[in-house]
ZAMARGU-4260 file (C-alpha; in steps of 0.2 Angstrom, whole numbers, plus 5000, padded with zeros to 4 digits):
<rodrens>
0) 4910/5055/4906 | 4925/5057/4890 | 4932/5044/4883 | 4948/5044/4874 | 4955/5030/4862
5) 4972/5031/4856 | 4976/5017/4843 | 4991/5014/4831 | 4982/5008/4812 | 4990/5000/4800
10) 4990/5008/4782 | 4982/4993/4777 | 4965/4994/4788 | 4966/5009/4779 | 4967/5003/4761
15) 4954/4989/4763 | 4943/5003/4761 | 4948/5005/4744 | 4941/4993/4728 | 4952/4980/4725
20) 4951/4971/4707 | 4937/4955/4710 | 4954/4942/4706 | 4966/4951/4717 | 4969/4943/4735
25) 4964/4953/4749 | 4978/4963/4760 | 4983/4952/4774 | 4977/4959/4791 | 4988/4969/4802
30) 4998/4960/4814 | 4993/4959/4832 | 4998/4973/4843 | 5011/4967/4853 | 5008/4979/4868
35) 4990/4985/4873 | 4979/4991/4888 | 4965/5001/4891 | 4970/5015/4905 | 4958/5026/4914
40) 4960/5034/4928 | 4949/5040/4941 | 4947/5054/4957 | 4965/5061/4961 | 4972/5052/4943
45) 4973/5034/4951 | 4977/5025/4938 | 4968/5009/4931 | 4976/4998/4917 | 4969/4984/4912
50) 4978/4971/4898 | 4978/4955/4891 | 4996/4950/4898 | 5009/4956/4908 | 5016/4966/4892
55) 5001/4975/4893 | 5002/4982/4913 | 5019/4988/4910 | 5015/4997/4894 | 5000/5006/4901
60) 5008/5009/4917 | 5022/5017/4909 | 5014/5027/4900 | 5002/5035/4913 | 5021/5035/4924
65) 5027/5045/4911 | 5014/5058/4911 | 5012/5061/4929 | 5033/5060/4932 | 5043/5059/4917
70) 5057/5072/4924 | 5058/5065/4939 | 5062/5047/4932 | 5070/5052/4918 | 5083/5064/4929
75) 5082/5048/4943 | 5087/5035/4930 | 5105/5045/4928 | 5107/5040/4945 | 5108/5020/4941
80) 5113/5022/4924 | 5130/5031/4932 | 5127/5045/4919 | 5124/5060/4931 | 5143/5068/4929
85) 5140/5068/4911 | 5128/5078/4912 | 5126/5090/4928 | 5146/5092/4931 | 5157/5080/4945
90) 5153/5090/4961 | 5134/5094/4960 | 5121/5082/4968 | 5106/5074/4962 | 5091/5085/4960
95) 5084/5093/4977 | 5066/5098/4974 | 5066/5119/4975 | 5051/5128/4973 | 5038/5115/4966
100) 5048/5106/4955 | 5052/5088/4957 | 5068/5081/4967 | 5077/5066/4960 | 5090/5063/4976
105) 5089/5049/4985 | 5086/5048/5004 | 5095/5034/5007 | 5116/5042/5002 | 5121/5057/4998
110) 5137/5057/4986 | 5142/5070/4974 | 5137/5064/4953 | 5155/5059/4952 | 5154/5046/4966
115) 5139/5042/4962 | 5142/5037/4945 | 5157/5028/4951 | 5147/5017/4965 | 5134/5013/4954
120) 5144/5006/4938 | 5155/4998/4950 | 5144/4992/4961 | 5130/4987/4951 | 5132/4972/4938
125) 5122/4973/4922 | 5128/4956/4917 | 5123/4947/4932 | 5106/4957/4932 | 5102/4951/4915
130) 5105/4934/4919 | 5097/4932/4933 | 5081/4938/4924 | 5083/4927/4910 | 5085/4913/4923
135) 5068/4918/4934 | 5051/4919/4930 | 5045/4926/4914 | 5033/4938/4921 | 5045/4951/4927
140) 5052/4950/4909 | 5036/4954/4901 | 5031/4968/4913 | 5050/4974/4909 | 5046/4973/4891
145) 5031/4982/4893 | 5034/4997/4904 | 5050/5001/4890 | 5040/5002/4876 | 5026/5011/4887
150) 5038/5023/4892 | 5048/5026/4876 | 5027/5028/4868 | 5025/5043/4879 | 5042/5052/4874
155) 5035/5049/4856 | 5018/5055/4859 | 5022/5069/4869 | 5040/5077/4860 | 5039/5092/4862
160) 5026/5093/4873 | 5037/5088/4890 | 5035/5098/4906 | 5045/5114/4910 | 5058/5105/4921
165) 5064/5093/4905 | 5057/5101/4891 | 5075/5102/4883 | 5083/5090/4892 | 5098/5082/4882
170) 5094/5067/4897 | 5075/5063/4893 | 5079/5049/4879 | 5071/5032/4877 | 5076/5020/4890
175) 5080/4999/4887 | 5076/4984/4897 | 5094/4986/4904 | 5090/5004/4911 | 5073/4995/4919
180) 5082/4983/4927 | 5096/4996/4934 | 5082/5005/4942 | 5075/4991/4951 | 5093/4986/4956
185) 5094/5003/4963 | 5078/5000/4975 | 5086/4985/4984 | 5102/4993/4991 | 5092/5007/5000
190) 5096/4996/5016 | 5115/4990/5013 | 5128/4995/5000 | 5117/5012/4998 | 5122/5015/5016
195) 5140/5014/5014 | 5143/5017/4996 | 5155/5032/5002 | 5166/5019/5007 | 5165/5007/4994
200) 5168/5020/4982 | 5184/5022/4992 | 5192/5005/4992 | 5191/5007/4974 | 5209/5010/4967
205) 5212/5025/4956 | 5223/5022/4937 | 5239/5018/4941 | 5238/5013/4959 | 5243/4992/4959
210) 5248/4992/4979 | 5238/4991/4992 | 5232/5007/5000 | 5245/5006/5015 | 5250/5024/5014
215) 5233/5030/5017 | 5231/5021/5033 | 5248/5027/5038 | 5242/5046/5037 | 5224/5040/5045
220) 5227/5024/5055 | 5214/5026/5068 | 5206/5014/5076 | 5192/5003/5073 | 5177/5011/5077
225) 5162/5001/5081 | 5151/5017/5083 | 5154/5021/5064 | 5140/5006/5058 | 5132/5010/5073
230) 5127/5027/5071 | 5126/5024/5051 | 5109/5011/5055 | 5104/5022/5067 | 5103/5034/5053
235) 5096/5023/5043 | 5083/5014/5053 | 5079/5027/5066 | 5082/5044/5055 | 5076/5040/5035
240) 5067/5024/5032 | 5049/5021/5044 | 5032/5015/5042 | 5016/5009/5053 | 5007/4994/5049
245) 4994/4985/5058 | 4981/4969/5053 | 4966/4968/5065 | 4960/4949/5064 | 4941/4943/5066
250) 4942/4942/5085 | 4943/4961/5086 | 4933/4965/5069 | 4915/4967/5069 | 4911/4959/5051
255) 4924/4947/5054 | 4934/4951/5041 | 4954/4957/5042 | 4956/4976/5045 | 4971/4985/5036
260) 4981/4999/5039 | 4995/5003/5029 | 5005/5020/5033 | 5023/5019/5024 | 5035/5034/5030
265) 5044/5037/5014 | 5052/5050/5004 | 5043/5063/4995 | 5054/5065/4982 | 5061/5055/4970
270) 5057/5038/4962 | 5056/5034/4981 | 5039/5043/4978 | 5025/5030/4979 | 5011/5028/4965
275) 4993/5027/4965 | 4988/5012/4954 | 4976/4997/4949 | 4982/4984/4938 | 4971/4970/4931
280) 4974/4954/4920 | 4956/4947/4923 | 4956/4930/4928 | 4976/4932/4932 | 4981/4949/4941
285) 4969/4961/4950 | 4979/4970/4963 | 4977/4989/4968 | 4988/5002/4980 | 5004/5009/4973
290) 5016/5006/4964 | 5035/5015/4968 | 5042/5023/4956 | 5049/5015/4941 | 5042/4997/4947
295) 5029/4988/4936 | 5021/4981/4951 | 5010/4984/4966 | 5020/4983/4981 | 5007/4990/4994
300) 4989/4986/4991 | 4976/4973/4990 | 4964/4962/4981 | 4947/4955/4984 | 4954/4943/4996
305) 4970/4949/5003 | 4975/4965/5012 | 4993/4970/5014 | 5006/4984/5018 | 5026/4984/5022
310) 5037/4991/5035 | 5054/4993/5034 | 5062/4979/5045 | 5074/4981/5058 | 5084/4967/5053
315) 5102/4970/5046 | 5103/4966/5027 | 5123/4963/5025 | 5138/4958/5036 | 5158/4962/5032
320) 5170/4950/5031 | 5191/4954/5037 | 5201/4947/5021 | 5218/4939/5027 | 5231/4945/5012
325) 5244/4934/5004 | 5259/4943/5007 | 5270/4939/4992 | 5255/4949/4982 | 5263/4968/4980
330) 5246/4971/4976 | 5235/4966/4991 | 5223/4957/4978 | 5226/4941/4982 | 5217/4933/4998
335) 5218/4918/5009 | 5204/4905/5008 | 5205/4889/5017 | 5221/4889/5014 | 5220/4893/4996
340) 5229/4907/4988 | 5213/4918/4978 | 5215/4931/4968 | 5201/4945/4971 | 5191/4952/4955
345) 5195/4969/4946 | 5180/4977/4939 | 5187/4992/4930 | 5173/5008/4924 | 5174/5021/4918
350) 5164/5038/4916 | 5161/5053/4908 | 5163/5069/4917 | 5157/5086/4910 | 5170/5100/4912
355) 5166/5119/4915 | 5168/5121/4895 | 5157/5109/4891 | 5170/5095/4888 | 5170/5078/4892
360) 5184/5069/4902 | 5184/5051/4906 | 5189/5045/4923 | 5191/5028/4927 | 5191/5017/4944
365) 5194/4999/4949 | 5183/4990/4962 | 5188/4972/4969 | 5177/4960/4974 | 5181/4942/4983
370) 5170/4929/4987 | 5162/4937/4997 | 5158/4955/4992 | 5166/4972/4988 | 5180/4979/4996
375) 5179/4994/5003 | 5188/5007/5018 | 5188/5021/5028 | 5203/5023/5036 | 5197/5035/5050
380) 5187/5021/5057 | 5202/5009/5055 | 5194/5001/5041 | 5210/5001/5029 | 5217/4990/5016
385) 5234/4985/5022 | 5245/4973/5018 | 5240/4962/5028 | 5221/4963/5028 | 5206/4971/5022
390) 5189/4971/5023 | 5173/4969/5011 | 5155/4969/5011 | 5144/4958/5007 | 5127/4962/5002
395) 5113/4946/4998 | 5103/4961/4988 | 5117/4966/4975 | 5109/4954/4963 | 5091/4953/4970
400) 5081/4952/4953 | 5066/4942/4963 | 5059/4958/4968 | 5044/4959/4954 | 5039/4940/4956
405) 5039/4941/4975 | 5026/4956/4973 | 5016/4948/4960 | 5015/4933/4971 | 5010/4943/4986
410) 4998/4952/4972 | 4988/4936/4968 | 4988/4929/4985 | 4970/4922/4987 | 4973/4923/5009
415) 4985/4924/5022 | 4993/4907/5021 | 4993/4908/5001 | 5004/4925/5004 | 5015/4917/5017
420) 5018/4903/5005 | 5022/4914/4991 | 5033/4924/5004 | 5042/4906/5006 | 5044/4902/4987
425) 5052/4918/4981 | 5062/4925/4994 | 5060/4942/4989 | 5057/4956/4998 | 5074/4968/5000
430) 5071/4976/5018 | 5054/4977/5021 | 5039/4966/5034 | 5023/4961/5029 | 5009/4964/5038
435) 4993/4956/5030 | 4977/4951/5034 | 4961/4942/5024 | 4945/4941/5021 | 4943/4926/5035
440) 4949/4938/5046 | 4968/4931/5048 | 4983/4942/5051 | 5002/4939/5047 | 5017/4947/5053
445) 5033/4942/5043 | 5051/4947/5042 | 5054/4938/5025 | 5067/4950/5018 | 5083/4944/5013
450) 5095/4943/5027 | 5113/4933/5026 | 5112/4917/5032 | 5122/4918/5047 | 5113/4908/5062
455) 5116/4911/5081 | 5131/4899/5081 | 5142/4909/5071 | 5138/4923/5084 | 5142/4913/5097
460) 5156/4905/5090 | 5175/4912/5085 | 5170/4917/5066 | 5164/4935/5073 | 5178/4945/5073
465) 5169/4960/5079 | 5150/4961/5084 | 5150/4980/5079 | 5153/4981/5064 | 5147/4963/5060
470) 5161/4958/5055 | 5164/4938/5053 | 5182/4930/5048 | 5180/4928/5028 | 5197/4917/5028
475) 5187/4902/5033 | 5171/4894/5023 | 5165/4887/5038 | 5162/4905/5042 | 5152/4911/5028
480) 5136/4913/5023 | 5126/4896/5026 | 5112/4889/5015 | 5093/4885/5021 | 5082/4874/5010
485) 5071/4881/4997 | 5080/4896/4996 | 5094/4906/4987 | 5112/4902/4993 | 5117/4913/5007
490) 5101/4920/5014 | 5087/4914/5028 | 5070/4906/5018 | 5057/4916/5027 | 5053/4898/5037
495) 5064/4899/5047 | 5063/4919/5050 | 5050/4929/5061 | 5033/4927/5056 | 5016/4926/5065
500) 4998/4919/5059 | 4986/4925/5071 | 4966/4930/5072 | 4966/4946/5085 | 4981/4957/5078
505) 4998/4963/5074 | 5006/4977/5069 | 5023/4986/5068 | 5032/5003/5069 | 5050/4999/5061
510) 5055/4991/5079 | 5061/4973/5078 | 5051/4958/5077 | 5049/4956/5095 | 5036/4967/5097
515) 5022/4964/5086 | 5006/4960/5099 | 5008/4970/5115 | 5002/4953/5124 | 5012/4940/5115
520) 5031/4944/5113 | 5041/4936/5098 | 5055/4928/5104 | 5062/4914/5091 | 5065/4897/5095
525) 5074/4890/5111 | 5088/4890/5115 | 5094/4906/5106 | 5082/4914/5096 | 5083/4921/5079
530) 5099/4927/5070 | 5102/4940/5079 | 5104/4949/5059 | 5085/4950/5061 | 5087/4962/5076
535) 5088/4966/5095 | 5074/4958/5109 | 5073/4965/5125 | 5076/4981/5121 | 5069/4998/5123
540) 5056/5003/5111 | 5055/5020/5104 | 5040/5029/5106 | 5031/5028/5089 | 5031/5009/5092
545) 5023/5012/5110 | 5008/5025/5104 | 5004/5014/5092 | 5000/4997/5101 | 4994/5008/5118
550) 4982/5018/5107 | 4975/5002/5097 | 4973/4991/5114 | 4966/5005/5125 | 4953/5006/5107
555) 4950/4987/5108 | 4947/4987/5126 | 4936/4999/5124 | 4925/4995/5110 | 4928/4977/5109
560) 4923/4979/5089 | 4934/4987/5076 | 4927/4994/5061 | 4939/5004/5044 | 4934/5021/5054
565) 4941/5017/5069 | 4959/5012/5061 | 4958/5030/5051 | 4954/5038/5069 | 4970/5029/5077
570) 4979/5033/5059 | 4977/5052/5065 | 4975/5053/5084 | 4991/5063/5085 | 4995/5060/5101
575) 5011/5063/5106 | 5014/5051/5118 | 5031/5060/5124 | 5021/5074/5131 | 5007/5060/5141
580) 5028/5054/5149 | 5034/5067/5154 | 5020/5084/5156 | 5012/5076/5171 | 5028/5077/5183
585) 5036/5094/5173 | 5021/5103/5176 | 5019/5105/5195 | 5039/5105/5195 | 5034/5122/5187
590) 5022/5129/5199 | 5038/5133/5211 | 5048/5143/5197 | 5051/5159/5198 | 5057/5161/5182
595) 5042/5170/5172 | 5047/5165/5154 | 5046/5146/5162 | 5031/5147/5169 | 5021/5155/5155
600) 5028/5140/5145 | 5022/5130/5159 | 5004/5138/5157 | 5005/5137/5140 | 5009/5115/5139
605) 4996/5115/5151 | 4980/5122/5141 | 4988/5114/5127 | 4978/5096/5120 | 4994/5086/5117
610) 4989/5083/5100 | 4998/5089/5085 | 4982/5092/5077 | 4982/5108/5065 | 4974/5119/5078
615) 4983/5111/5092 | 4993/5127/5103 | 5010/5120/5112 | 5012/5108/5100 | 5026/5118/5093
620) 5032/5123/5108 | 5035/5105/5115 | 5041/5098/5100 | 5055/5112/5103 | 5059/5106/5122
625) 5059/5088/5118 | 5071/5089/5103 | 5083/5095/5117 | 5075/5084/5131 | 5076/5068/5122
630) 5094/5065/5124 | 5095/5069/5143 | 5104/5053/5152 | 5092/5045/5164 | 5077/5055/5163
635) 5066/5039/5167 | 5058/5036/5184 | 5052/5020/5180 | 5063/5012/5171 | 5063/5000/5157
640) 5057/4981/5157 | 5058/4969/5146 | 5042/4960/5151 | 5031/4978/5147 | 5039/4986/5131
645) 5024/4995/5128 | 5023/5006/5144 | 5041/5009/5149 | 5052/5018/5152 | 5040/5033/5159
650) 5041/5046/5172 | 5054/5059/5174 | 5067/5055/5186 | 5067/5069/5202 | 5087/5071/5197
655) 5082/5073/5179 | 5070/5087/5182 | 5081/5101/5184 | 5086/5099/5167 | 5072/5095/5159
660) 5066/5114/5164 | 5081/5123/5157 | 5077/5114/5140 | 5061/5119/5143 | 5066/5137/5146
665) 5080/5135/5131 | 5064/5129/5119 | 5054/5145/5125 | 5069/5156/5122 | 5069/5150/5104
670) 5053/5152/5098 | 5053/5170/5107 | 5069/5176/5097 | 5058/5169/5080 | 5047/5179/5084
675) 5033/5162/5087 | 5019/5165/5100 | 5023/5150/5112 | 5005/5144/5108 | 5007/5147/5093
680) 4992/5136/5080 | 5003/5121/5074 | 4994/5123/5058 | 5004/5141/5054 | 5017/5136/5055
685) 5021/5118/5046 | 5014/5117/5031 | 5015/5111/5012 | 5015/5124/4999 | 5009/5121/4980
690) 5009/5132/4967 | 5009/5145/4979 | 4995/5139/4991 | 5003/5134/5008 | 4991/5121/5017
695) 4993/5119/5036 | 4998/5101/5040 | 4994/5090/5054 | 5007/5076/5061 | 5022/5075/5071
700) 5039/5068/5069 | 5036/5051/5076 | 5052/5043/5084 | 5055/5057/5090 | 5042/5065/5100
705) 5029/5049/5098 | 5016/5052/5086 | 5009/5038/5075 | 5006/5050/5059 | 5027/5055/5055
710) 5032/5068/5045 | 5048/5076/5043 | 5054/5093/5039 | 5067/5101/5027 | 5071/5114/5039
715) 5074/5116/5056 | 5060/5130/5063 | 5062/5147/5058 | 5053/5160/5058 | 5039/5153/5045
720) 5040/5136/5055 | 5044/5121/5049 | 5041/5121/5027 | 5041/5108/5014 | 5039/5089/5020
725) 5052/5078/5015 | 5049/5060/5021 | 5033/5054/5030 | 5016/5049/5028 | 5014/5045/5009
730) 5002/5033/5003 | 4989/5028/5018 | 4977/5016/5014 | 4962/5005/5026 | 4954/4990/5020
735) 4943/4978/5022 | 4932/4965/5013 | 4913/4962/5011 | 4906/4949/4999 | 4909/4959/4983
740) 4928/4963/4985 | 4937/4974/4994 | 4931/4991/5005 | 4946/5001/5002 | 4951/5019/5005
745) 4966/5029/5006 | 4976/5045/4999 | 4993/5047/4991 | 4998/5062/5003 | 5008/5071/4990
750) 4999/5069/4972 | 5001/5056/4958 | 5010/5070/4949 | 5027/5082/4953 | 5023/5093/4938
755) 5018/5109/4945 | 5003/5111/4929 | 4995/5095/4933 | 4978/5093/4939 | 4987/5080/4951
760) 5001/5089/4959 | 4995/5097/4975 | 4977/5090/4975 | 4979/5076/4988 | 4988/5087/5000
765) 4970/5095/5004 | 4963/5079/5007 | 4977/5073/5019 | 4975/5091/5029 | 4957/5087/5030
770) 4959/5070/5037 | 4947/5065/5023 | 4949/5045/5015 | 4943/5046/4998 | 4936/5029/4990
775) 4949/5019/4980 | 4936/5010/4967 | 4941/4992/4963 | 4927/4984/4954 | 4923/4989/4936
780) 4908/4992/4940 | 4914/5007/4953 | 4926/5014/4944 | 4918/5018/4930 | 4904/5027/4942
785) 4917/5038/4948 | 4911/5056/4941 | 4931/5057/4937 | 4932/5043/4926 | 4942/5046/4910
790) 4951/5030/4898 | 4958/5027/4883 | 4964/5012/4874 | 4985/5011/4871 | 4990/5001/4857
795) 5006/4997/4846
</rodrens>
């Protein structure tokens, strides 16, 4: 074991060593650090900080942050800051990871630096941020506090010393509280004006423009599109975010206890990119899991009581509003409210673009906000700002500072009920469930994100304008955001939302609410349900969601008992549930082919294990066909019913099979003219390579081709296969409870660290390919057992 101490001394420990005349008074002693932790780390660099105060968590944190991913953040915080023109020119992008270095773009918009910078200074309210913080709880503060001086410690310690990526970096600079809270500002608009910052960034109004933007809907007046927010949140839901989660309660557990499994989808770059942490006040704040990137907070984890994992919500997170213009306003900034003449709000920013010499121009916009929210337009989905009208967005997480007490509440929840109540109370969460479960063996399922206020009646009544776009009449207060007790103005309290206590199980693969217990379907209150802002019932379910409920039933059913191995065996089945559909009808359709490229595919998907396991063969080659097959129109036999979610649709449709062959024999074709054996091994051809060394990967693509264990790809297949995951299984963890504490293990797929010379860059990639589930040590006891186990003391 090494220890290491790092401390700070004051020249006056120092002098007190000196003789000091026998009438001379003492030296007072040196003041109290204001910020200290003891940090160790242990297998893989999980981090452990333990402090006094909330100060301290952040400070130690930080610092550990800081030396596994200070480019990243650094290079990330440009992004909230509004800075990235200044620096990388106004038509690059953020950072993409190349090579091993890190990436810093999000997955959640893709802008160039100039419109970037512009949506986040416009969009973004520093003002409004600090005040809100001010006004909450003062633990956020103090963690704030201490992750800026922890971070601003390491730049200190380690000038000069900075990875490759940023070693001169004019960008990596000590950050503020403000930056801080930018960056968590940044987090909770992955689900709304993220989505659509595009088009805020164009209803903005460029210097000397004071009319309204009539002329641009003249040359594109289209008209309104209701597939453009369509197919923008199915992007969003069904294309970027995902995750599995699923609580087994003491009717299905052998000791008793609540069973975790927590397997968040998320990016792998980024400050997207999950952390690995345990951080302890003792006798306050003991909470373990991981952290995301830039937050002083656990946000996926556990404690000795209390279990729990998130997954990004179905629900809608926003709604648009139609403004009916005052027409004696040239402008187009006054609006109609109630009657009332209203003038909109100008916010006017301005940033600094780098020119090809080097130079610096400045480039201003102004954004308008009503009541309501931010204008913005697209005028080739009709969306325009005329004369008479326009529309804005509004978005209940622009100002959403309750983030860090939300988790710190779900942190020291004591059991299921306390974490529902603490659910209640803050009102939280951005876009994500919570699945939980206890060491009484209780399970939750809860939709407690912030969505608007807007009950069935105003769908039902004449304040939607138009269901597609939901879009609701914003010239009348009566159809605005409502108000629900005990919580902020505007948005559901969690009471009144989707939630479930229960003792057997729930789980949930990014479908809606509905589904959550394959026996016992949500459905809301009579007579209308939920809002239907918290997503669609009675709808088909995509396959992810399907193979996970089926595979954990047909488990229950037949072992009766579920014990941590049993979740980590369901975790990585890989099953691909497309293939048990849809190969027992296209494999005898094959036998009366005469086509010989068809039916060696046939013979190939027929000897293969429908796994996408590393050794699997035909894994690749039906992943191929269905990426074609999926979109087929009515290629189901049996088609869907509401009453079994989880079994249909099934079957290929006779009419449907004819088709279903030539994208067979297209898939086979494909990987013929690559050059890919059509049994090719899975393993050789998707992988992750580090530093040189490519590991084989198991996994599929999840919605897609149903398997539980989702990874995405950079590329589409070439020669080499599939190369370089991008967004998927990250941080996976089971737990449980016996009578000291938690029983807790996982892996952080991808490494605490994206510097290519750190001991923790590639290391867990292994681990994942292995399908092993290292320990996670909670207890002190443990953790400094672990033959790992390094720590030092951080003081200042």
């Amino acid at each position: 074991m090494r220890r290491f101490t790092i401390a700070l001394i004051a020249s006056g420990v120092l002098l007190g060593a000196c003789h000091h005349d026998p009438d001379t008074v003492p030296p007072a002693p040196p003041p109290a650090a204001l910020y200290s932790a003891e940090l160790a780390r242990t297998a893989h660099g999980v981090v452990h900080v333990r402090a006094n105060d909330y100060r301290g968590l952040g400070y130690g944190l930080a610092y550990a942050y800081a030396q596994d991913n200070v480019c990243m953040f650094a290079d990330s915080l440009l992004t909230a800051r509004g800075e990235r023109s200044q620096f990388f020119g106004p038509d690059a992008r953020a950072t993409q990871r190349v090579g091993d270095e890190y990436g810093a773009a999000s997955g959640f918009m893709d802008l160039n630096n100039q419109d970037s910078d512009f949506f986040f200074k416009g969009y973004l309210d520093l003002e409004q941020l600090r005040a809100s913080y001010a006004a909450g709880a003062k633990e956020p503060r103090e963690l704030i506090d201490g992750y800026v001086a922890g971070y601003n410690r390491y730049l200190k310690d380690y000038a000069g010393k900075y990875p490759a990526a940023c070693k001169d970096a004019k960008w990596l600079r000590p950050i503020s509280a403000d930056d801080m809270m930018l960056a968590m500002a940044e987090k909770a608009l992955h689900a709304s004006a993220e989505v659509f910052a595009r088009e805020i960034v164009a209803g903005a109004r460029d210097p000397g423009i004071t009319t309204h933007i009539a002329a641009r809907a003249k040359r594109s007046p289209g008209k309104l599109d209701p597939g453009f927010l369509a197919a923008r949140l199915d992007q969003l839901h069904y294309q970027g975010f995902g995750s599995n989660g699923l609580a087994v309660g003491k009717d299905l557990s052998s000791s008793g206890r609540g069973l975790l499994l927590g397997n968040p989808h998320f990016p792998w770059t980024s400050t997207d990119r999950f952390y690995q942490a345990h951080l302890t006040i003792p006798g306050r704040y003991d909470a373990m899991g991981a952290t995301l990137g830039g937050m002083p907070v656990i946000v996926i984890g556990f404690n000795r009581d209390v279990a729990w994992t998130h997954t990004v919500t179905a629900a809608n997170h926003f709604t648009t509003f139609k403004l009916t213009l005052d027409p004696g306003d040239a402008t187009g900034t006054t609006y109609l409210y109630d009657g009332e003449r209203v003038k909109m709000t100008p916010k006017t920013v301005t940033i600094d673009v780098r020119q090809p010499d080097g130079g610096l121009l400045k480039r201003s916009k102004t954004f308008y906000f009503s009541k309501q929210g931010v204008v913005l337009v697209k005028p080739e989905a009709g969306l325009s700002w005329t004369a008479n009208a326009v529309t804005v967005f509004a978005d209940p997480n622009r100002n959403n500072t309750r983030m860090l007490e939300q988790w710190l509440g779900i942190g020291s929840a004591t059991s299921v009920p306390t974490l529902k109540a603490a659910l209640d109370k803050t009102v939280g969460l951005p876009w994500v469930n919570t699945i939980a479960a206890d060491r009484d063996g209780n399970v939750l399922f809860a939709d407690a994100s912030v969505v608007p206020r807007m009950g069935t009646e105003k769908f039902a009544g004449n304040c939607l304008l138009l269901p597609a776009l939901l879009l609701f009449d914003g010239s009348r207060a009566a159809c605005g955001w409502g108000k629900d007790a005990n919580a902020p103005d505007g948005i559901f309290s969690p009471v009144n939302g989707p939630w479930v206590q229960r003792t057997d199980y729930v789980g949930n693969s990014n479908d809606s609410y509905w589904l959550n217990n394959a026996k016992n379907l949500l459905t809301g209150p009579a007579p209308l349900g939920y809002s239907p802002l918290y997503g669609r019932t009675g709808v088909e379910q995509r396959l992810r969601s399907r193979i996970g409920f089926i595979q954990f039933e047909e488990m229950a059913a037949q072992r009766k008992r579920l014990q941590l191995g049993d979740l980590q065996d369901l975790m990585f089945a890989e099953r691909v549930y497309a293939a048990e559909l849809v190969l027992p009808d296209l494999l005898p359709a094959c036998t009366g082919s005469s086509d010989a490229a068809l039916l060696q595919a046939c013979t190939v998907l027929q000897a293969w294990d429908r796994r996408a396991n590393i050794d699997s063969r035909g894994a690749l080659l039906f992943r191929e066909f269905w990426n074609g097959a999926t979109n087929l129109p009515d290629k189901w036999a049996v088609p869907f019913n509401p009453a079994d979610p989880v079994h249909t649709p099934a079957g290929v449709a006779p009419a449907a099979m004819p088709a279903m062959l030539a994208a067979l024999k297209t898939a086979a074709n494909k990987l013929q003219a690559l050059k890919i054996p059509l049994d090719g091994r899975l393993g050789d051809y998707q992988a992750d390579t580090r530093n040189g060394v490519r590991v084989p990967l198991h996994g599929g693509l999840g919605d897609v081709d149903g398997v539980y264990n989702s990874i995405r790809w950079n590329t589409d297949l070439g020669p080499t296969g599939y190369n370089n995951p991008y967004w998927g299984a990250s941080y996976i963890q089971t737990v449980s409870f016996d009578a000291a504490g938690p029983v807790a293990q996982g892996m952080l797929v991808y490494g605490q660290s994206t510097d290519p010379k750190s001991p923790w860059y590639g290391d867990q990639i292994g681990v994942y390919a292995r399908k092993e589930w290292p320990v996670l040590p909670f207890s002190q006891e443990r953790i400094k057992a672990d033959p790992a186990y390094q720590a030092m003391t951080l003081s200042e």
